[in-house]
NUDO-409467 format. One record per residue (C-alpha): residue in three letters; residue number from 1; x, y, z. Coordinates in nm, 2 decimals, m for minus. Example, Ala and Ser with C-alpha at 12.3 -4.5 7.8 and 13.67 -1.06 7.14 Angstrom:
BEGIN
residuo = ALA num = 1 u = 1.23 v = m0.45 w = 0.78
residuo = SER num = 2 u = 1.37 v = m0.11 w = 0.71
end
This chain:
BEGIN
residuo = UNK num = 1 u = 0.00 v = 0.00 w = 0.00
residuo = UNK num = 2 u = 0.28 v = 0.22 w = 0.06
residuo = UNK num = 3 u = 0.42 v = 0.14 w = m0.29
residuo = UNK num = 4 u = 0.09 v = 0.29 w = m0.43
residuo = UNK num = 5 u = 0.07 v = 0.58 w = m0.23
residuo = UNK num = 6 u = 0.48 v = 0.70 w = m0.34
residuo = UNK num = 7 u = 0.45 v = 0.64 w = m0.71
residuo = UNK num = 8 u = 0.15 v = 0.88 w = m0.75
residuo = UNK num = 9 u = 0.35 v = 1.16 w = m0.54
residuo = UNK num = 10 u = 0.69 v = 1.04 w = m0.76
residuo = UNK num = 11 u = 0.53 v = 1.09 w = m1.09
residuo = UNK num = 12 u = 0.44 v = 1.41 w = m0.95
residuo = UNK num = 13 u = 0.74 v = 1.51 w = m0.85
residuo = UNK num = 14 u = 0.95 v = 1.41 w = m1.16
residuo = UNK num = 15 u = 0.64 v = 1.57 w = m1.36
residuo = UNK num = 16 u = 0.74 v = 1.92 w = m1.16
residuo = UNK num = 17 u = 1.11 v = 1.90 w = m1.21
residuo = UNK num = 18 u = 1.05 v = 1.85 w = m1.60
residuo = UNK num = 19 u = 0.84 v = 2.14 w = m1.60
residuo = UNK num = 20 u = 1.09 v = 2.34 w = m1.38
residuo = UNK num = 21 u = 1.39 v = 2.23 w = m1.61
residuo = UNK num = 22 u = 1.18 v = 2.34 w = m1.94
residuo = UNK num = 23 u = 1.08 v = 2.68 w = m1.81
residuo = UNK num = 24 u = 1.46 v = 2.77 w = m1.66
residuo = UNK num = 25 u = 1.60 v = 2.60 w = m2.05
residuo = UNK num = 26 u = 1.43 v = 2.89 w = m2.20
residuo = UNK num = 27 u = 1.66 v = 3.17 w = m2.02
residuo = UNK num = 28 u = 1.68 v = 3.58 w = m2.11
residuo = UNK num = 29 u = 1.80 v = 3.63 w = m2.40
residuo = UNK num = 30 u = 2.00 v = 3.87 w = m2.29
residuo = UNK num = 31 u = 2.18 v = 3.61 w = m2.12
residuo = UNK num = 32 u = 2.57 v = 3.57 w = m2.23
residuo = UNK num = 33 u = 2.58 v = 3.36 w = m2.52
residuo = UNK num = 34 u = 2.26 v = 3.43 w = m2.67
residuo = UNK num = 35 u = 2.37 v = 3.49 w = m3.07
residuo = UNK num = 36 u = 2.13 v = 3.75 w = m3.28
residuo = UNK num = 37 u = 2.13 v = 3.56 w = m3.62
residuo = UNK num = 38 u = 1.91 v = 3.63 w = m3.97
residuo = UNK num = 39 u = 1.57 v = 3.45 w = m3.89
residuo = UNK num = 40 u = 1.40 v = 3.13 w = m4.08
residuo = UNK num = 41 u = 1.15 v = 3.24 w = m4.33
residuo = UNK num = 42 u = 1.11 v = 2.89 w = m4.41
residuo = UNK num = 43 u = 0.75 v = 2.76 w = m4.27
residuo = UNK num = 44 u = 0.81 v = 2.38 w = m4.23
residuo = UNK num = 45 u = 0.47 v = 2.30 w = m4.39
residuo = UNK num = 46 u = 0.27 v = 2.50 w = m4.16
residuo = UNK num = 47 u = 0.10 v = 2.68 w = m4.43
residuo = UNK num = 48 u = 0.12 v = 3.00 w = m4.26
residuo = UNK num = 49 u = 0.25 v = 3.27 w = m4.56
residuo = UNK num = 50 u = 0.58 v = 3.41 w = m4.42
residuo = UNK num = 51 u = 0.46 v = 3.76 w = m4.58
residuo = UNK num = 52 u = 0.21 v = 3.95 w = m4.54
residuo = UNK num = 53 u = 0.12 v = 4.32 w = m4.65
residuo = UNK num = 54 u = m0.14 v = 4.51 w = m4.87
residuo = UNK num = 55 u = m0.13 v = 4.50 w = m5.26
residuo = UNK num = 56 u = m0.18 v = 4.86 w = m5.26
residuo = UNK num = 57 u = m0.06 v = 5.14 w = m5.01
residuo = UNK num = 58 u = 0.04 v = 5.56 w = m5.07
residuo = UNK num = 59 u = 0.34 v = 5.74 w = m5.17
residuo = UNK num = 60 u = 0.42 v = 5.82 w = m4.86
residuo = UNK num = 61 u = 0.24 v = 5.61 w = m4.61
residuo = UNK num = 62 u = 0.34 v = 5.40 w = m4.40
residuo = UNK num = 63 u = 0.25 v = 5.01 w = m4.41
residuo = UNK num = 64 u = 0.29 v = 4.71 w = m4.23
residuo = UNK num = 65 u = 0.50 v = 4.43 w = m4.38
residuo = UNK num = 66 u = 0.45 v = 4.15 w = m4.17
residuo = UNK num = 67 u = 0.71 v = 3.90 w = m4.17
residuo = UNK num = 68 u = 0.68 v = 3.53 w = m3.96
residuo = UNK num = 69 u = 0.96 v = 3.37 w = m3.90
residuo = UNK num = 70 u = 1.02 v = 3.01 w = m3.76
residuo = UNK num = 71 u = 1.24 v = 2.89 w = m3.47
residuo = UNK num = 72 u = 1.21 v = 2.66 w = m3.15
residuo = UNK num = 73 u = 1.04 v = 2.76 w = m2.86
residuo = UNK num = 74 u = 1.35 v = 2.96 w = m2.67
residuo = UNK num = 75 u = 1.39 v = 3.15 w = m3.02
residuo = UNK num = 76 u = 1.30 v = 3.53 w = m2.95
residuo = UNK num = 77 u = 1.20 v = 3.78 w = m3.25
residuo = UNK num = 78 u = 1.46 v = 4.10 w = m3.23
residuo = UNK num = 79 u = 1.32 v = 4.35 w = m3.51
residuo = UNK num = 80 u = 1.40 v = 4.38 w = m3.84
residuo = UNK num = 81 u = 1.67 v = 4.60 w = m4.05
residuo = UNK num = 82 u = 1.46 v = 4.77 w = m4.35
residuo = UNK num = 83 u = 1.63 v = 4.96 w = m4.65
residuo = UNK num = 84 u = 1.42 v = 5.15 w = m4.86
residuo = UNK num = 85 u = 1.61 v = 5.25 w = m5.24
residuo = UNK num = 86 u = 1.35 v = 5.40 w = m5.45
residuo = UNK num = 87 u = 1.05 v = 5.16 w = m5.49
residuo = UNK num = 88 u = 1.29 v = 4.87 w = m5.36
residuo = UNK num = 89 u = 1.26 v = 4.79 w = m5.01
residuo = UNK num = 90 u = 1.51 v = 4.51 w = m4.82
residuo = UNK num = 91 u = 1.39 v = 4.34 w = m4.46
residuo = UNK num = 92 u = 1.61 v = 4.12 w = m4.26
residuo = UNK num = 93 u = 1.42 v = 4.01 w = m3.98
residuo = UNK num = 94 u = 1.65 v = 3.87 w = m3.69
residuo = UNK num = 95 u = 1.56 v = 3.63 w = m3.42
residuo = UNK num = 96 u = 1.79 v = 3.58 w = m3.07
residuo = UNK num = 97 u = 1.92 v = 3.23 w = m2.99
residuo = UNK num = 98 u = 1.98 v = 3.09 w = m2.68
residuo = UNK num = 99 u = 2.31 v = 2.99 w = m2.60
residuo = UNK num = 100 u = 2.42 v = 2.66 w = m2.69
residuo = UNK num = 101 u = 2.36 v = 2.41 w = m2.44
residuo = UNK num = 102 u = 2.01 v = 2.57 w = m2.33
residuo = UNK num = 103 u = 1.80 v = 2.30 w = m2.29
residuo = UNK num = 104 u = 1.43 v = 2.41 w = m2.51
residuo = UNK num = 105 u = 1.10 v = 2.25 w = m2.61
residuo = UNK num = 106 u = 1.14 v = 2.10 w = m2.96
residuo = UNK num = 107 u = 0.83 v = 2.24 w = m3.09
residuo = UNK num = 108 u = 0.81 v = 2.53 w = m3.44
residuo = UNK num = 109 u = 0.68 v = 2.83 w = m3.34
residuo = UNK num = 110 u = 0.58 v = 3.06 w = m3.56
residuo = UNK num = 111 u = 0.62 v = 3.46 w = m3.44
residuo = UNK num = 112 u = 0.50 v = 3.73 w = m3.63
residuo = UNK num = 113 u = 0.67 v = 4.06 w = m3.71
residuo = UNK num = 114 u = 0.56 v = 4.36 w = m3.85
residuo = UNK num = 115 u = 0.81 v = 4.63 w = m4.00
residuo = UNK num = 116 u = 0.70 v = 4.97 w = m4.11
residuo = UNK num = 117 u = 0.79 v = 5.02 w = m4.51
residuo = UNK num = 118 u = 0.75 v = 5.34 w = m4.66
residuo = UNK num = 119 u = 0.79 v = 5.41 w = m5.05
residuo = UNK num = 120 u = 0.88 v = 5.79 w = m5.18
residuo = UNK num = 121 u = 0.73 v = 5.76 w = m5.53
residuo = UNK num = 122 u = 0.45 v = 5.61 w = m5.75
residuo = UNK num = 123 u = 0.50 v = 5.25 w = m5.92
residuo = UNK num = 124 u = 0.52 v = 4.92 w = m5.87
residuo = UNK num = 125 u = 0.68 v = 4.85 w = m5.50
residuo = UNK num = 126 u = 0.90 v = 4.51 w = m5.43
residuo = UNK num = 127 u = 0.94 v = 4.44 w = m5.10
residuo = UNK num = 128 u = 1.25 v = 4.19 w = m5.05
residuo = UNK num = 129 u = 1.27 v = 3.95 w = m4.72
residuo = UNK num = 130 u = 1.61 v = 3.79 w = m4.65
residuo = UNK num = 131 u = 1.60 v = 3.56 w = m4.44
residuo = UNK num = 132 u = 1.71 v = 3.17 w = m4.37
residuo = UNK num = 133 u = 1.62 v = 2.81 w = m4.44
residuo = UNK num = 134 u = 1.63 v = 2.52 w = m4.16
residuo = UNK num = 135 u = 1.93 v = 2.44 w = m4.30
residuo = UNK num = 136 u = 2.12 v = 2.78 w = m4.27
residuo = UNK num = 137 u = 2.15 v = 2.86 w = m4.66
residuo = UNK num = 138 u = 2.00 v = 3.19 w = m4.75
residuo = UNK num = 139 u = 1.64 v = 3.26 w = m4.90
residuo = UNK num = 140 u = 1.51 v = 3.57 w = m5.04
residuo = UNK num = 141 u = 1.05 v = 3.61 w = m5.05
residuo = UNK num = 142 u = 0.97 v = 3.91 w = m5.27
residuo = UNK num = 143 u = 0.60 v = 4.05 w = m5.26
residuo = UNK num = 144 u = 0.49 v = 4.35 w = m5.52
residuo = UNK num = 145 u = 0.26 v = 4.61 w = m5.43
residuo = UNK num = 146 u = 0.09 v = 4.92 w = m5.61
residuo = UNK num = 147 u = 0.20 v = 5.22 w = m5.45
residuo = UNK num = 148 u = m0.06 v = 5.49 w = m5.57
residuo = UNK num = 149 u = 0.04 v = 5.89 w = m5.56
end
């Protein structure tokens, strides 16, 4: 009877220490070691479109290019780097890693970012997104929009 009465309360207590372990794994990541890297545009077959943004926006005018990139679940989004060249606009969204031996849920998340692009002139806009694959080689999404005067 004793037997039954400890292996309840063990399970419960190894069920608390995994929980514990997962939610110190996924430190700060401000934390020394964390890396700031180019983040995965790829979307492992979610369906989710890693762009979004309006077909048509104003000379002028601010829109919202929403980018969502893929990592793990200690993955944090850390903005984006946009360079605007006529009616050519470049995004790099970034993501902060943890460092090395953090110990994370192995689960894709998907996080969305949005990044303010503004065009100076009428045309046709192309908005460029570099990011990454899963396996670290570099991909480049490109969406067109109508900018109107």
């Amino acid at each position: 009877m004793t037997i039954q009465l400890l292996f309840p309360l063990a399970r419960a207590y190894v069920l608390a220490v995994l929980l514990a372990s997962a939610a110190l794994g996924c430190r700060s990541p401000a934390e020394p070691g964390s890396r700031r890297v180019v983040a995965v545009l790829e979307n492992g077959g979610t369906g989710i479109a890693p762009v979004v943004m309006p077909d048509t926006v104003y000379v002028g005018v601010p829109f919202l290019a929403t980018v969502t990139t893929f990592g793990g679940a200690c993955d944090h989004p850390d903005g984006s780097d946009v360079l605007t060249r006529g009616l050519f606009a470049d995004v790099t969204p970034y993501v902060v890693l943890p460092p090395p031996e953090t110990i994370c849920i192995a689960v894709l998340r998907a996080s969305p970012q949005s990044t303010e692009v503004t065009f100076a002139a009428p045309g046709t806009g192309v908005v460029r997104v570099h990011g990454r694959r899963f396996d670290g080689s570099a991909v480049t999404l490109q969406g067109v929009v109508v900018v109107r005067p």
